[in-house]
Structure formats: C-alpha cells, structure tokens
C-alpha positions as CSV (number, residue, x, y, z in Angstrom):
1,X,54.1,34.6,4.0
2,X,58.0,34.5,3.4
3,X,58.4,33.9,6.7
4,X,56.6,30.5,6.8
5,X,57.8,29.3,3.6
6,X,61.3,29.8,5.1
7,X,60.3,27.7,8.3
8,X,58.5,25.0,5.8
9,X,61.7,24.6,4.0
10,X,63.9,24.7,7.2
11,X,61.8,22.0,8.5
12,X,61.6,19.5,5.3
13,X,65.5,20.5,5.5
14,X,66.0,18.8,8.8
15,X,63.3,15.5,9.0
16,X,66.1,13.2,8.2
17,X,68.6,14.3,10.4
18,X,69.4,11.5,13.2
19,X,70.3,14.7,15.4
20,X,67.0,16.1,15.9
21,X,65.0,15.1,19.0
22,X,61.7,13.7,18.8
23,X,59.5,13.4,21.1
24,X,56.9,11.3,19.5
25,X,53.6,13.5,21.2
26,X,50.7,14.5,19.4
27,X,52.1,18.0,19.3
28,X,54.8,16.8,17.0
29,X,52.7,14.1,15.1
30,X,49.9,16.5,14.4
31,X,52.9,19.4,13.1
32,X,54.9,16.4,10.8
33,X,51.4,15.7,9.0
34,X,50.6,19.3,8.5
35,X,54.1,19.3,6.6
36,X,53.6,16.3,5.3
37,X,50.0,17.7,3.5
38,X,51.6,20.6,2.4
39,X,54.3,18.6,0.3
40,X,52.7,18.5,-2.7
41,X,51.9,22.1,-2.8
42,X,55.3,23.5,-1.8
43,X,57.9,20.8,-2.9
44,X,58.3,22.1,-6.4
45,X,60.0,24.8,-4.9
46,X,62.7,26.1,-3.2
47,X,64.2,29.5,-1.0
48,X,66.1,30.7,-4.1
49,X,63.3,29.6,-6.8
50,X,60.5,31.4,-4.4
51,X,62.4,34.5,-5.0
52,X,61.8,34.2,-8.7
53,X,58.1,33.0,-8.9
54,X,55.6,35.3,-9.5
55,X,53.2,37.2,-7.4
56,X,50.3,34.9,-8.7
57,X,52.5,31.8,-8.1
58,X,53.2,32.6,-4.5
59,X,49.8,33.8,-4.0
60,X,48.4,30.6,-5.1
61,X,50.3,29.3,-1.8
62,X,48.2,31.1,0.7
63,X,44.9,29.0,0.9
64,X,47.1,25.8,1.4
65,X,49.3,27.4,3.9
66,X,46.6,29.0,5.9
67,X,44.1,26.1,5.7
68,X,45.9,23.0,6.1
69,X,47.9,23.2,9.2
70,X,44.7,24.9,11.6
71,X,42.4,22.6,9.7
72,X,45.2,19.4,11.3
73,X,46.2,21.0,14.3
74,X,42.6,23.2,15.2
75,X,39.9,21.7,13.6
76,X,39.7,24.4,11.6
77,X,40.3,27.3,9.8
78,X,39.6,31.3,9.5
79,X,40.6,34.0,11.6
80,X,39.6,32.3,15.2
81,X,41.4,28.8,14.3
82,X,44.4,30.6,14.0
83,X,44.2,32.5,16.8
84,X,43.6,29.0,18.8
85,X,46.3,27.8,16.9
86,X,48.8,30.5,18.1
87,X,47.3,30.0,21.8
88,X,48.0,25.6,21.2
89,X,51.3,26.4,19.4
90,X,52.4,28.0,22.8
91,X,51.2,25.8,25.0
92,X,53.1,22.8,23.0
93,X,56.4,24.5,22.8
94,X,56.3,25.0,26.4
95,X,55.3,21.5,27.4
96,X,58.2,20.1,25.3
97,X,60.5,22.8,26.5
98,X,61.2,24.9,23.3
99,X,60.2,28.0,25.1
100,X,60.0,29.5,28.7
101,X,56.4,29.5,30.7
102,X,56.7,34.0,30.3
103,X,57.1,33.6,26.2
104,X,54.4,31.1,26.3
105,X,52.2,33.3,28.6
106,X,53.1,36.6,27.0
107,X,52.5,35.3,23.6
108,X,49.1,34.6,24.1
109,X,48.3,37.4,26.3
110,X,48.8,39.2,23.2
111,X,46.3,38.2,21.3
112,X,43.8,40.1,23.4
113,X,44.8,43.1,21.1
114,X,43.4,40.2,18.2
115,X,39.9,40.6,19.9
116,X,39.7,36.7,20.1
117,X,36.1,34.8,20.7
118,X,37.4,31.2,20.9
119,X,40.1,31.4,22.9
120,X,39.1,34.3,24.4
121,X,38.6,32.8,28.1
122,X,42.3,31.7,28.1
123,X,44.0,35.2,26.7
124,X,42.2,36.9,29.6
125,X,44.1,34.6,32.1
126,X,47.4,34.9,31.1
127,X,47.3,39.1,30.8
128,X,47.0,39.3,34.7
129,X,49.6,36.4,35.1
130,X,52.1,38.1,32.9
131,X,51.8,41.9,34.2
132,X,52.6,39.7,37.6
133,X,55.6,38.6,36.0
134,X,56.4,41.2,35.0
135,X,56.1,43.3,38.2
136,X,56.8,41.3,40.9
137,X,60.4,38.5,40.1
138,X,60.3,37.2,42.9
139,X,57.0,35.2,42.3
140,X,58.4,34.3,38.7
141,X,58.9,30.6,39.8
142,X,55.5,30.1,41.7
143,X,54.5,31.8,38.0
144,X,56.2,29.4,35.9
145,X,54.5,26.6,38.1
146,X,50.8,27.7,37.9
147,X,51.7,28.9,33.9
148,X,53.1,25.1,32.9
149,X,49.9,23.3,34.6
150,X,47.3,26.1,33.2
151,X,48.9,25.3,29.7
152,X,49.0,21.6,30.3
153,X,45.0,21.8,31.4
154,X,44.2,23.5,28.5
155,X,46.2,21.2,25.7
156,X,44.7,18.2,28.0
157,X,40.9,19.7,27.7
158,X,40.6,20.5,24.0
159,X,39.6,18.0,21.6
160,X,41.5,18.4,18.9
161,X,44.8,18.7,20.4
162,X,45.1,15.2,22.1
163,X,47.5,15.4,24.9
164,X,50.9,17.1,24.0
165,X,53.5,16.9,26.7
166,X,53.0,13.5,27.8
167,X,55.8,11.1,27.0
C-alpha cells in the first residue's frame, strides 16, 4: 500500500505545475477525479507523517484506496475490477504514449497467472502476441501496430472507459 500512497502524494505534488502535459481525455479526467475523491481521506497526511501513523491508521486507508479509483475508472470494485483496471490502465498509458505497445501487452498478459474472469478474453490475446514478440524482432513493428489498435478497440468498446486516446 506504501507504494500507492507514494504515487498519490507524487501526483497531488505535481497538479499545479504549468510543466506537466495534459491531455484533456477521459483517461486522464477519470484518474484526476479518482485523486480528487480520495482527498479527503489522504490529505491529512504526508510521506514523512505516513511513516509515523499507526498500523490501524494506515489500515483505515485501504477501503478508500481500493474502492474509489476502480469504482471511477471500472465501474466497480473487488478482485475482477481491478484486474480490469490493470488491463484499462495499460491500454491508456499506451494510447497517450507513457509506455511502449510490449509493456502494455506484457503487462496484461500477466494477469493470466491472476486467473481473470472479466477480462479474461483479452489476457488470452495478448500471451500469444507477446511470446511473438518476444521470439521473433523482426515482426516487433507489425506487433506494435496490431497491439496499439487491439488496445484502442478495447478502451473504445467498454462502457465505462469512454474513449481514451482521442484528442
């Protein structure tokens, strides 16, 4: 959990500066209201005063943190939202060019090791797509092609997710 705290913090740290892009799609609306909602439960608080709260304190964080941001961004939460939410999360940072189409790919091919049920139909694409990656280079750019417009489908076909990566 220390790990997201850090990122909530690092975010709220940079909202105001002019030097950040934004690129006003869903994807980036629908993340600014999750941090926006979880304000009033994390604001109080700080890296260095984390450190010194108790275990019940920071345990009182969970539900907020795990139910807030899937609810905004998934529709939901509990184990499956999140795993949807890792599968959207990828898709997003590669449509506004935070990552590469293999870490998108490869990160949700991973979560067949999750056992997934609602985004179980597009985890079993990407595992064949990255072992091809993997194995064979010289396709990686007809890869990247048929990676970015799977991803872009499925950000484009789910109802909750609007349609990150237009501008």
């Amino acid at each position: 959990m220390e790990g997201v705290l850090e990122r909530y913090f690092t975010v709220r740290q940079y909202l105001d500066d002019p030097h950040q892009l934004r690129t006003g799609t869903a994807f980036e609306t629908a993340c600014l209201r999750s941090v926006d909602m979880l304000g009033p439960y994390l604001d109080r608080w700080d890296s260095a005063s984390l450190t010194s709260a108790s275990l019940d304190e920071v345990e009182a964080l969970r539900p907020p943190l795990l139910e807030i941001p899937a609810t905004i961004l998934v529709g939901g939460a509990g184990r499956e939202a999140h795993l949807e939410l890792r599968c959207w999360n990828r898709a997003n940072c590669l449509l506004e060019g935070i990552i590469s189409p293999y870490r998108a790919a490869s990160g949700i091919a991973r979560l067949q090791y999750d056992n997934p049920v609602g985004c179980r139909e597009i985890v079993d694409v990407f595992d064949p797509l990255v072992t091809r990656y993997e194995d064979f280079p010289e396709d990686r750019e007809a890869l990247d092609h048929t990676i970015i417009g799977l991803l872009r489908g499925y950000v484009r076909s789910d109802p909750h997710q609007g349609a990150a990566g237009d501008r």
